[in-house]
TORLO-54433 format. One record per residue (C-alpha): x, y, z; residue in three letters. Coordinates in Angstrom, 1 decimal. Layout:
TORLO-54433
atom east = X&north = Y&up = Z&type = ala;
...
This chain:
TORLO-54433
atom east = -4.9&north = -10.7&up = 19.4&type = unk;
atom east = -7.6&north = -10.0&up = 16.8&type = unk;
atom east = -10.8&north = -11.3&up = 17.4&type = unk;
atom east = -12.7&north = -13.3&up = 14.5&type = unk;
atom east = -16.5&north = -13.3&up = 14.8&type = unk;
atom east = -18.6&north = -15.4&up = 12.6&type = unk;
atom east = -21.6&north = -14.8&up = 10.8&type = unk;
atom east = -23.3&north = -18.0&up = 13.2&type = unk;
atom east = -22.5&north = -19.4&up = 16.1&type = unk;
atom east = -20.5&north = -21.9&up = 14.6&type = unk;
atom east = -18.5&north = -23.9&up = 16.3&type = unk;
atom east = -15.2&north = -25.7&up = 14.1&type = unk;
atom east = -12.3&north = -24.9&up = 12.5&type = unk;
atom east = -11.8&north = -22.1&up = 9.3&type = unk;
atom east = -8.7&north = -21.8&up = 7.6&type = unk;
atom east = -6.8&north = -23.0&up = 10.7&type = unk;
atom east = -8.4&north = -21.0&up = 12.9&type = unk;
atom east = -10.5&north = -22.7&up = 15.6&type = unk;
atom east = -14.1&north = -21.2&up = 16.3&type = unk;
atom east = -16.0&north = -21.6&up = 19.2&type = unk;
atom east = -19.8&north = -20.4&up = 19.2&type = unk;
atom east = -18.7&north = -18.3&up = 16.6&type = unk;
atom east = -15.6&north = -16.6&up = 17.7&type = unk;
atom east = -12.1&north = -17.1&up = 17.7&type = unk;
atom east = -8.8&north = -15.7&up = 17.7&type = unk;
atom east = -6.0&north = -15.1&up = 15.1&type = unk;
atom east = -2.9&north = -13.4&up = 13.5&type = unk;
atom east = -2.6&north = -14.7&up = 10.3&type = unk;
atom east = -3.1&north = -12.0&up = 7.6&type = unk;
atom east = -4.2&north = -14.3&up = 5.2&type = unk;
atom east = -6.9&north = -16.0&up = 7.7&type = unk;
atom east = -8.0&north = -12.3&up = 8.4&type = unk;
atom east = -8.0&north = -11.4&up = 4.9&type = unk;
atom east = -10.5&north = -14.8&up = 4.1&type = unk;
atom east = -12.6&north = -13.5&up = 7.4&type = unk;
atom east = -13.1&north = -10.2&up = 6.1&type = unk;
atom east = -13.9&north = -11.0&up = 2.5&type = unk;
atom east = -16.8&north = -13.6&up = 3.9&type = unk;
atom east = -18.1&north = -10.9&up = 6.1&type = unk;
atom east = -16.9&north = -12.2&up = 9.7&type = unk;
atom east = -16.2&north = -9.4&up = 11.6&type = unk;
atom east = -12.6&north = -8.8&up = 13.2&type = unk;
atom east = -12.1&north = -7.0&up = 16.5&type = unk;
atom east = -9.2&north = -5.1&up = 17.9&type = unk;
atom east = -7.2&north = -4.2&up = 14.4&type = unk;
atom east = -5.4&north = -1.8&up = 15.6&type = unk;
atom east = -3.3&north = -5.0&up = 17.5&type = unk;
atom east = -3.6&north = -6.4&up = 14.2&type = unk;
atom east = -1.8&north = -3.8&up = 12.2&type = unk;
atom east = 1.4&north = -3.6&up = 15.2&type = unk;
atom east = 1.7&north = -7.0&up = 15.0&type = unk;
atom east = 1.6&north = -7.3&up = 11.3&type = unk;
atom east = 4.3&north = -4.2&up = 11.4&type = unk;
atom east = 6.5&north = -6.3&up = 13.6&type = unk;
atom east = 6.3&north = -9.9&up = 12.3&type = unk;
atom east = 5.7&north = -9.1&up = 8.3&type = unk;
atom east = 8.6&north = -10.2&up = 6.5&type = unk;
atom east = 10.8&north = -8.0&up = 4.4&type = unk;
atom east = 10.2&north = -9.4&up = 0.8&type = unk;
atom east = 11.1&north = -7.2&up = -1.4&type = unk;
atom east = 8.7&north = -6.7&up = -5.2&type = unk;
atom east = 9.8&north = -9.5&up = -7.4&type = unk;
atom east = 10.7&north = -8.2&up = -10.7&type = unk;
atom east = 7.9&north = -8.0&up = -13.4&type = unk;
atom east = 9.4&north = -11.4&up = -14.7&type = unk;
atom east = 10.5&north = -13.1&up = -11.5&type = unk;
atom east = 9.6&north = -16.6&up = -11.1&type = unk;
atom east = 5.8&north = -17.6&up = -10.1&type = unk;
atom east = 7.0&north = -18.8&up = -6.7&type = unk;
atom east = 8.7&north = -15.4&up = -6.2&type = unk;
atom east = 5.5&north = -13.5&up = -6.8&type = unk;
atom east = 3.2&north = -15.6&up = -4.6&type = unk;
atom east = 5.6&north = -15.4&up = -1.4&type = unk;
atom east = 5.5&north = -11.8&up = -1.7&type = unk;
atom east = 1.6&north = -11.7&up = -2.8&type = unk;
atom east = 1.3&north = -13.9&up = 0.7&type = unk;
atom east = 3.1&north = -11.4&up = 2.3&type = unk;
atom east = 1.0&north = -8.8&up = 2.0&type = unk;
atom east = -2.0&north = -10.4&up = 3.1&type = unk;
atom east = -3.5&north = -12.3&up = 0.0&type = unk;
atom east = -4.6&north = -15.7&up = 0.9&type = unk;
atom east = -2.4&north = -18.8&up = -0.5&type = unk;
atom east = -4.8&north = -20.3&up = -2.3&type = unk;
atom east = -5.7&north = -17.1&up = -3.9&type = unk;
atom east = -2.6&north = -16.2&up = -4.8&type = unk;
atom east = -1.2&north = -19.7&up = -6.3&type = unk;
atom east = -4.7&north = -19.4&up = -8.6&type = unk;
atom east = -3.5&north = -16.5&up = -10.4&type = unk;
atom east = -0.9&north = -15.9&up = -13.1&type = unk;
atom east = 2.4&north = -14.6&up = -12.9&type = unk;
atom east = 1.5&north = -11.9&up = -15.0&type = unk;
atom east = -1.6&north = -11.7&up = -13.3&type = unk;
atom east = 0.0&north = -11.1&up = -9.9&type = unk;
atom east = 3.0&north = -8.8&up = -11.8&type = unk;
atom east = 0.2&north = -6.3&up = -12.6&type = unk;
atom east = -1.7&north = -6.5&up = -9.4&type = unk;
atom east = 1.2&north = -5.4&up = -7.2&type = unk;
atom east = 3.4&north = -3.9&up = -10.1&type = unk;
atom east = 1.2&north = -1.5&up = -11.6&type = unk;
atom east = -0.1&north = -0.6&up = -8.2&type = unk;
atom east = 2.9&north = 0.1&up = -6.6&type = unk;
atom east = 5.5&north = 1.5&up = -9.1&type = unk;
């Protein structure tokens, strides 16, 4: 399992993730994606990327004008962070993985 090391030796609980003197352990892409954007370094990502291969869910691309909800589950899926993704638009999220991918 990946591990999550903070910035400080803090010792609490980041979005879910319980950290002791600093470090802690998770699988959640989107806890892993909030780590890495607020410069916590992650250990051991190889692991990380066989079991995100395994235990990803199949969601296929929404259409471009799929519902909202349809677009953050698969935004979620592929590692964006809930609150992240609920903050944008369904256009905005349309174009992020649309236009990227197709």
């Amino acid at each position: 399992m990946p591990t999550v090391i903070a910035p400080t030796n803090y010792t609490g609980t980041v979005v879910g993730v319980a950290l002791i003197d600093g470090r802690g352990e998770t699988t959640d892409p989107a806890a892993l994606a909030y780590f890495r954007r607020h410069g916590y370094t992650i250990g051991d990502d190889q692991a990380l990327d066989e079991h995100q291969a395994q235990d990803a869910p199949d969601i296929e691309r929404p259409s471009r004008t799929a519902r909202k909800s349809d677009w953050v589950a698969y935004a979620i899926a592929r590692g964006m962070p809930q609150d992240d993704a609920e903050s944008l638009t369904r256009d905005d999220l349309a174009r992020l993985y649309h236009d990227d991918e197709g």
